[in-house]
N, C-alpha and C positions, 0 to 999 in steps of 0.2 A: 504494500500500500504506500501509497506517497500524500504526506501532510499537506506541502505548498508546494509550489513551482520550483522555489529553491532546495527542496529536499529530494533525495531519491531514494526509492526501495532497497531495499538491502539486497535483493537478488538482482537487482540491475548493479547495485555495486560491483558483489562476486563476480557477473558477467564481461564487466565494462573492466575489472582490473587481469581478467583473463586475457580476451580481446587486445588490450593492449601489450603483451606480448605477441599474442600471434598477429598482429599488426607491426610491430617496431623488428620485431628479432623473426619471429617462425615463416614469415611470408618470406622474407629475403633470403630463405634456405631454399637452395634447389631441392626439389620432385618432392615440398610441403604441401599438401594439402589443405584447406582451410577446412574445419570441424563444418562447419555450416555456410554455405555463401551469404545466409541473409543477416548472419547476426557482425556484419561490419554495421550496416545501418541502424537496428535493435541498438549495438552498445559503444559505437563511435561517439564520443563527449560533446567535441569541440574543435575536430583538428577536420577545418574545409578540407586540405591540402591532399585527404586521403578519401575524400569523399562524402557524399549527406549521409544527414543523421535524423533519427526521430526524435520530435520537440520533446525539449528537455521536463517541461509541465503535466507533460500526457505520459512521462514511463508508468505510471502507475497504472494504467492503463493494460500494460504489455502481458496479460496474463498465461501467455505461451511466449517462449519457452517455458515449461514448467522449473521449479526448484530442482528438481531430480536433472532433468534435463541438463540444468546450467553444471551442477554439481559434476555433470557425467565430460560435458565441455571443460571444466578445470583439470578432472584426471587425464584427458587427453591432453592440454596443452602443457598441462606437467610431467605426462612423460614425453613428449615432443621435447623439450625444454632439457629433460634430463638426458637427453641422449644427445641432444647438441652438445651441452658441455660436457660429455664423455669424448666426445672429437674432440674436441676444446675451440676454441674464439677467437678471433682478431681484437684484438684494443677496441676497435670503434664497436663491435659487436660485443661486448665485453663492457660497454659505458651504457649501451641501451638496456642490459638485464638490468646495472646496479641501479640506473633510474627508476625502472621498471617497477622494482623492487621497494624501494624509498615513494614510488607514487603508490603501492601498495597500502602502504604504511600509513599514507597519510586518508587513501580511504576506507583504513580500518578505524581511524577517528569519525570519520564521517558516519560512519556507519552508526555509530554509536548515539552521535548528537541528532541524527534522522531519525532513529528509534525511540531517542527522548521526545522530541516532537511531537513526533507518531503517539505512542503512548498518553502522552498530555491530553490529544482533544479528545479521549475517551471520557464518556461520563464516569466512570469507575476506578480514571484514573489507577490501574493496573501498573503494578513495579514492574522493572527487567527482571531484576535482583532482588530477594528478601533478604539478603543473607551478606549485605555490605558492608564491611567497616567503617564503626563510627569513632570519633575520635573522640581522645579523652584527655588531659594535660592542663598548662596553664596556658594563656593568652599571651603572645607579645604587644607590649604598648606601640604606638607609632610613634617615631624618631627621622629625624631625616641628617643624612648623611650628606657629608659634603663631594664632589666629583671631580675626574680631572679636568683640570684646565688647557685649553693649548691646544696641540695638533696633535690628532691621533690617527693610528691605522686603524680601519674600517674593512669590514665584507669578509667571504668566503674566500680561505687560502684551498685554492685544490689543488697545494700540495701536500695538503695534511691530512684528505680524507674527499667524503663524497662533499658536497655541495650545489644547490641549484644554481643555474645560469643565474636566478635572479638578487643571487650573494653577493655575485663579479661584478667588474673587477675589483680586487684588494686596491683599496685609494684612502688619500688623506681627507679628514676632515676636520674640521677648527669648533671646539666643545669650548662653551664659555662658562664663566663661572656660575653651578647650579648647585644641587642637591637635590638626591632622589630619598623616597619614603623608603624603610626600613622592609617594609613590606605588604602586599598592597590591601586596597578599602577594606575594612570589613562592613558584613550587613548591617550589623550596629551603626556604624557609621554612617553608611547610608543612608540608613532608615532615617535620620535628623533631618538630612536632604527632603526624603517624602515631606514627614512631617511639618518642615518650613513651607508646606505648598510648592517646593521647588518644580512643580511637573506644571504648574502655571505661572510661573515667575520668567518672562521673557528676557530680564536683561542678565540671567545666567547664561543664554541657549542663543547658539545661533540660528540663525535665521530659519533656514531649512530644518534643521530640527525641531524647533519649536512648534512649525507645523505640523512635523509630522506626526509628533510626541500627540498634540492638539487633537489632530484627524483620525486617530487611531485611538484614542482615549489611554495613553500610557499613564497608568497612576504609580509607577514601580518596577524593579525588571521582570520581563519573563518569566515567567512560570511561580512569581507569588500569587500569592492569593488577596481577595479585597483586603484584608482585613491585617494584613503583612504580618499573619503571624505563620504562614506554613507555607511549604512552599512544592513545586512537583521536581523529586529526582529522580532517577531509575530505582530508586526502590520504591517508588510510589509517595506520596504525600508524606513528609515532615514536617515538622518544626522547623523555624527556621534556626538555625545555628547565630547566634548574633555576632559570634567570634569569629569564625568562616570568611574568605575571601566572599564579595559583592560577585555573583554572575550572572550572567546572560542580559548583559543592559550591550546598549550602541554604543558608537563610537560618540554620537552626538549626546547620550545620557554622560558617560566617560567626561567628556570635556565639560558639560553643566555642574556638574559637583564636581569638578576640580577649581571652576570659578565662584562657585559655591562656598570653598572652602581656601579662598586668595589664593589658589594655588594654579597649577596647570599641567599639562602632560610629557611625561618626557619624549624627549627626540630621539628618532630609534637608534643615534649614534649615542646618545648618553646613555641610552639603557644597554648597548653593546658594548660601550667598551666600562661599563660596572661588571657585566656579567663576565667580562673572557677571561677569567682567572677563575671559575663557581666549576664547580662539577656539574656538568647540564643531567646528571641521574640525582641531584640532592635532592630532589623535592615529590613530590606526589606526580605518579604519572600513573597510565593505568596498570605497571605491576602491583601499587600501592592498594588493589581490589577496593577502593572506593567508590571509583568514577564517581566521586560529588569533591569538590575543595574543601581542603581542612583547614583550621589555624594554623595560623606559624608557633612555631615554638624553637627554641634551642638557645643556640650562642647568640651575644655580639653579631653587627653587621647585618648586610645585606641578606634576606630571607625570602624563601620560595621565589627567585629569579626563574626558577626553571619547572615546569608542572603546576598543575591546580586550574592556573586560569589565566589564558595568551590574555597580555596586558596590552592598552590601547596603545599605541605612541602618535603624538601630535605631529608626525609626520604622513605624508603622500605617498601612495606608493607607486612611486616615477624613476626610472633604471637612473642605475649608477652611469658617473663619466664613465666613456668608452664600453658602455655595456653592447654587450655584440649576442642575441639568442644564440638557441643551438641550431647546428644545419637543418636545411629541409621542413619536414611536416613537426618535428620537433619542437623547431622553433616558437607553433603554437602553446608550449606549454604552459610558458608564462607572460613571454612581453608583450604580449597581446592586450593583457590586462591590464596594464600601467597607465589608465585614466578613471578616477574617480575611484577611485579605492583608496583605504587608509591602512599601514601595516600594523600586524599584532606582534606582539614577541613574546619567547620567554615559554609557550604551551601550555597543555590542563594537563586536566586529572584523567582526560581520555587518550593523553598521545600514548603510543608506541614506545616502550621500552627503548632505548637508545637511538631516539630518531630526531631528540632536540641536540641545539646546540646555539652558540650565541649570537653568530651570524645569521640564524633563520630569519625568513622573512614572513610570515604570515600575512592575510590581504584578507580582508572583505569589504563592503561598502558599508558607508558608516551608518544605515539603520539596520542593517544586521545584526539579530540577536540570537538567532538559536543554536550558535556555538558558546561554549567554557569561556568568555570573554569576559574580563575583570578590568580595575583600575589600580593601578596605581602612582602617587601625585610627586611633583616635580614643582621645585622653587627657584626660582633666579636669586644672585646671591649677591 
């Protein structure tokens, strides 16, 4: 089933992250067969370059293939797959799996926060999970740290591991004197925002947000309830946690309570070069069997950089100097997008074990909410 336009079926996921092997790597094998000729079109995303596709709004629709079906198309492209690299690769065929792989990744997050969705508009509100951990400990206060100053290196080094096209090039960029929050909103905190009426208080919000907040009747993020005190996770309706990272608000709620609170958002080079020394597995991700954000707790310093909830940054997401995609239909993957979109950083409580890191780029448009998307606030100094 599919929630909105911007959500897809879990089983168009499975299909669409198959598909994309035997599209980028299995088709350019001599005397490969394709599992089926019609599911290029079924589970092609986004990339013209290889052909149409079926609108993105109407997968839920696609009731054939069946489940079993798609399931039976995966064991095939994965022994396809495993018998290629028993021949072994070329480099350039050798960078399409590792992408391949890492685009996997990322929509096994997807999958997760479309099944949140999903689940939400049931009137029974229905859990994924009963059986989720909750957290227990004490709160960290907010503190805000001071950053560096001056000229830093920035982006994806791919000489030190995988990275997307949209990391590149490694470049300088000039950080001025700030400080980032210790760790980011919590619901408590937010909740002050509701409360001040801030979801009707225009000279928090811009422009475009304000309408939209207006038109859509936003009293609070995503998946609370009127009354803010519960809230819908994949285990089904809770309480809300007041200590718990703030999620599933916009880019545009992000920035209203950060001016809410004289503050503002960091720039995604200040929040990259705080984090490139953090170990991008310290935080909550989904090994953590949460899938909902917890408090911070621990040491000193910087806290949940990495997991729980991609944090806003008050930057655009418009390619770096000298950004060059990748060849061919590839190229579609990302710089395509580089208008009107704002980047997240930093990941949830839903990424993939070892798939953050402090270069990532995250992207949505800024009234998108039904990804793990948090705040956390940044001060000029």
């Amino acid at each position: 089933m599919q929630s909105m336009p911007e959500t897809s079926p879990s089983k168009w996921h499975l299909a669409h992250t198959t598909w994309f092997f035997e599209e980028f790597v299995l088709s350019r094998t001599p005397g490969y067969q394709r599992f089926n000729v019609h599911y290029g079109y079924l589970f092609n995303s986004y990339y013209q370059s290889v052909g149409s596709m079926h609108a993105r709004p109407a997968r839920g629709l696609l009731t054939r293939p069946t489940l079993a079906e798609v399931m039976s198309y995966r064991e095939a492209v994965d022994e396809a797959m495993l018998m290629l690299l028993a021949r072994g690769v070329d480099i350039g065929t050798a960078a399409r799996i590792q992408l391949g792989l890492h685009h996997e990744q990322q929509h096994q997050e997807l999958i997760l926060t479309d099944i949140k969705h999903l689940l939400s508009r049931h009137p029974l509100a229905p859990a994924y999970r009963e059986d989720l951990v909750r957290w227990t400990g004490t709160p960290r206060s907010e503190q805000f740290a001071p950053g560096r100053q001056g000229v830093v290196a920035v982006g994806g080094d791919e000489n030190a591991g995988f990275v997307f096209d949209c990391e590149t090039p490694r470049h300088q960029a000039l950080l001025h004197a700030h400080a980032l929050a210790n760790r980011p909103v919590s619901n408590r905190e937010y909740l002050e925002f509701v409360r001040a009426d801030g979801y009707a208080r225009p000279e928090w919000w811009l422009s475009e947000g304000y309408a939209l907040a207006r038109a859509e009747d936003w009293r609070g993020p995503l998946y609370w309830d009127a009354g803010a005190e519960r809230e819908f996770t994949l285990a089904g309706l809770r309480e809300i946690d007041g200590d718990a990272p703030v999620c599933h608000v916009s880019y545009y709620e992000a920035d209203a309570y950060a001016r809410f609170r004289g503050a503002r958002l960091p720039t995604e080079f200040e929040w990259e070069d705080a984090a490139r020394d953090l170990a991008p597995n310290s935080g909550h991700d989904v090994g953590s069997e949460a899938l909902q954000p917890m408090p911070a707790t621990g040491d000193l310093g910087l806290q949940q950089m990495f997991g729980d909830v991609w944090e806003w940054a008050g930057s655009p997401y418009v390619p770096y100097p000298g950004f060059k995609p990748l060849p061919g239909a590839l190229g579609e993957y990302n710089g395509k997008f580089m208008c009107g979109q704002w980047v997240l950083r930093g990941g949830s409580c839903v990424s993939p074990v070892g798939h953050l890191r402090a270069s990532y780029r995250n992207f949505f448009y800024p009234r998108d909410r039904w990804q793990f998307s948090g705040i956390r606030l940044a001060r000029d100094l």
